[in-house]
N, C-alpha and C positions, 0 to 999 in steps of 0.2 A: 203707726201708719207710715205714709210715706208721701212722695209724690204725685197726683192723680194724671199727668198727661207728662209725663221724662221725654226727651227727645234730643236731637240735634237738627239741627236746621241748616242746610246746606247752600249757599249763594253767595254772591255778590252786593259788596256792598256802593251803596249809592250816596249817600251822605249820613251825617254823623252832627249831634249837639251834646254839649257841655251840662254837666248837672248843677244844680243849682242850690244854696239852703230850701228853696220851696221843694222844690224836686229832685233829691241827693240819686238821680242814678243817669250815670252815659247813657244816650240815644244811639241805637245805630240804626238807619234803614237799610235794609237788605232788598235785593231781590230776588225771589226763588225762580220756581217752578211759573212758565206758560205768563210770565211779568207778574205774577203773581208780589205786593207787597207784602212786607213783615218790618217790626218793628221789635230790635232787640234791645231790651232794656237792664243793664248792669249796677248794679249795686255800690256806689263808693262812695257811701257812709254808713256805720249800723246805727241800728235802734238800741244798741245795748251797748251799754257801757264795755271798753272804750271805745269810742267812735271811728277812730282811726281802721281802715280794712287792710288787713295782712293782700302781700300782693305779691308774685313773681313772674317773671318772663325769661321766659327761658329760645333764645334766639339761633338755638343750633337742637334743638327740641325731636326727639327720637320715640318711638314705642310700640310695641308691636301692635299697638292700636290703631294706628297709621294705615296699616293692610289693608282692610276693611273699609276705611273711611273712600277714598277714592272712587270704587264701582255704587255707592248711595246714589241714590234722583237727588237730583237739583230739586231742594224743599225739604219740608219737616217729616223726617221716620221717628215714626212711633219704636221707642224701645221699652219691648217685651220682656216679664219676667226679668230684671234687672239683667240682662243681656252682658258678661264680660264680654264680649267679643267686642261690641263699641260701645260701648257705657264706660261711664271713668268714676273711681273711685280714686280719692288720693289718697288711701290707707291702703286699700287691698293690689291696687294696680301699679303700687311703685310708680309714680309718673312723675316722683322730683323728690328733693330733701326740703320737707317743710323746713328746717333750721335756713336756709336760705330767702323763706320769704321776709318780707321789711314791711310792716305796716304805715301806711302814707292816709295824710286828710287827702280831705276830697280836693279842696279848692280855696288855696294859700298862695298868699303872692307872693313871686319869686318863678324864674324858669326850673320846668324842669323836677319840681317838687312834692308835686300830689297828683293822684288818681284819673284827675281830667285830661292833666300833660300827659301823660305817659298811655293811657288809651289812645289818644287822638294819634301820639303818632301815628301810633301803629296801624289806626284804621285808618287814618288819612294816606298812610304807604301803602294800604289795602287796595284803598279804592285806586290811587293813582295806576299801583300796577296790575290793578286785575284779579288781585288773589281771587282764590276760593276760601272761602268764611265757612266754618263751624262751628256753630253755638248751641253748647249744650245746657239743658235745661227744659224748664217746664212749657209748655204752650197755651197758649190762652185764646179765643174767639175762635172761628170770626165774628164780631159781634154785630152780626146785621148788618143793616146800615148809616151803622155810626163810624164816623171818620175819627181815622186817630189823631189825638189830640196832639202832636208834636207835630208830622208830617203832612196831616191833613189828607193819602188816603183813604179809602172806601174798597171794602169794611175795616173797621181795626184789627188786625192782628200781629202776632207776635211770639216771642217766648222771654223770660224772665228767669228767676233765679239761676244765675251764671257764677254761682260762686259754692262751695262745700254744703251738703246737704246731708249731714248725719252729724252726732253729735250736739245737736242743740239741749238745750233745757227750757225749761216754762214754757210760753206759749206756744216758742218753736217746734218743741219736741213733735208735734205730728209730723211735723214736714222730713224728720228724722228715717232714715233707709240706706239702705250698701247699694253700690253699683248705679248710682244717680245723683253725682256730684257734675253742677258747670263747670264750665271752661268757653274760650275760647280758642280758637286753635284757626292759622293762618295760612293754607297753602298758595308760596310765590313758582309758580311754575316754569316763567326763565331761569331758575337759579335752581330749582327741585330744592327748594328748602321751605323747612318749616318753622312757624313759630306757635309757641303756645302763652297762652296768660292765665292765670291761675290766682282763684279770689277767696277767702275765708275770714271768716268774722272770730275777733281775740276771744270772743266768749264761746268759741266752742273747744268741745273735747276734742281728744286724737286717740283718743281709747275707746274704740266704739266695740259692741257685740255683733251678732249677725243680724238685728237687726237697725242698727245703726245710731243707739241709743249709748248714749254715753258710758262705760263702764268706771271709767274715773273721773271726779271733776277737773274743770281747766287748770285750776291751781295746780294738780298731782300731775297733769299728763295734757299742754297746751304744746303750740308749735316749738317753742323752744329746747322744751327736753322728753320730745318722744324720741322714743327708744325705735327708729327705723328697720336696724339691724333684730331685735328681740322682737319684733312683731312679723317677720320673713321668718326668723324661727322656728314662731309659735303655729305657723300656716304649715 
């Protein structure tokens, strides 16, 4: 199986909360399309052992996936048939060296040291300057008219899993597909620069099939010793 509503959600973000042991995932509210809100909810703790979520930002961030992304509507495009064109995979799309990412807790005291710090900059320098926000992942409501429980508009909406979506095992394995992994992704447009963030959990594979299902376990083939170079080859 896979994903049932992949997407990227195009806007402005308006404010931002802190995750918590109750609720381990960053808030961000966004604004789309026509003031339309959204509520994008990021992942920084897993359910599976080890807790800790692999993380990278990459602040000089390049791809030919960037093309694309600019002529999108302000709001959530549905992508179709795992769409390479803007859908991101970080196996198939080269879009960084996993061996670079560094797995961080959520929310540890000290500056500067886990998952809540290092979000917030970044979306706090979002909002300050205006970026355009891209958040890739799944979509959820609108769910009537129930307000969401963080920001308190009407109806709830949003998207969710912002972080690598193949490779799972156990219960995750449905959630398991190519060409529909999150992200974040930051464009500062006085500068024409971009930033990207990039999220995965230690229990998944990096050896996935075509359809996104682990070919090796994490022990044989996790972020530290995939083979980047041998799998451009194998394509």
């Amino acid at each position: 199986m896979s994903l049932n509503n992949y997407g990227v959600l195009k806007g402005r973000v308006l404010d931002s909360k802190h995750g918590s042991d109750a609720s381990p995932h960053f808030q961000i509210l966004v604004e789309g399309e026509e003031q339309t809100k959204y509520r994008v909810s990021v992942n920084i703790k897993s359910q599976s052992y080890p807790s800790e979520v692999l993380y990278l930002v990459s602040e000089q961030f390049q791809s030919e996936d960037l093309t694309a992304l600019p002529s999108l509507p302000v709001g959530f495009t549905d992508i179709k048939n795992n769409n390479p064109d803007i859908a991101l995979d970080f196996i198939r799309g080269n879009l960084f060296d996993p061996k670079q990412m560094v797995p961080l807790p959520a929310d540890v005291e000290g500056p500067d040291n886990d998952l809540n710090e290092k979000l917030s900059y970044y979306i706090q320098k979002a909002q300050q300057e205006k970026a355009v926000l891209y958040a890739f992942g799944q979509r959820w409501g609108p769910e009537n008219n129930t307000p969401d429980q963080y920001f308190g508009f009407t109806p709830g909406n949003g998207i969710h899993d912002i972080h690598m979506n193949q490779g799972n095992v156990g219960r995750w394995k449905r959630d398991n597909g190519t060409w529909q992994d999150g992200g974040l992704l930051l464009y500062f447009e006085e500068t024409d620069s971009w930033v990207g963030t990039f999220l995965a959990f230690q229990s998944q594979s990096w050896c996935t099939d075509n359809q996104g299902n682990a070919e090796q376990p994490v022990e044989k083939c996790n972020y530290l010793n995939y083979d980047q170079e041998a799998r451009k080859a194998k394509q």
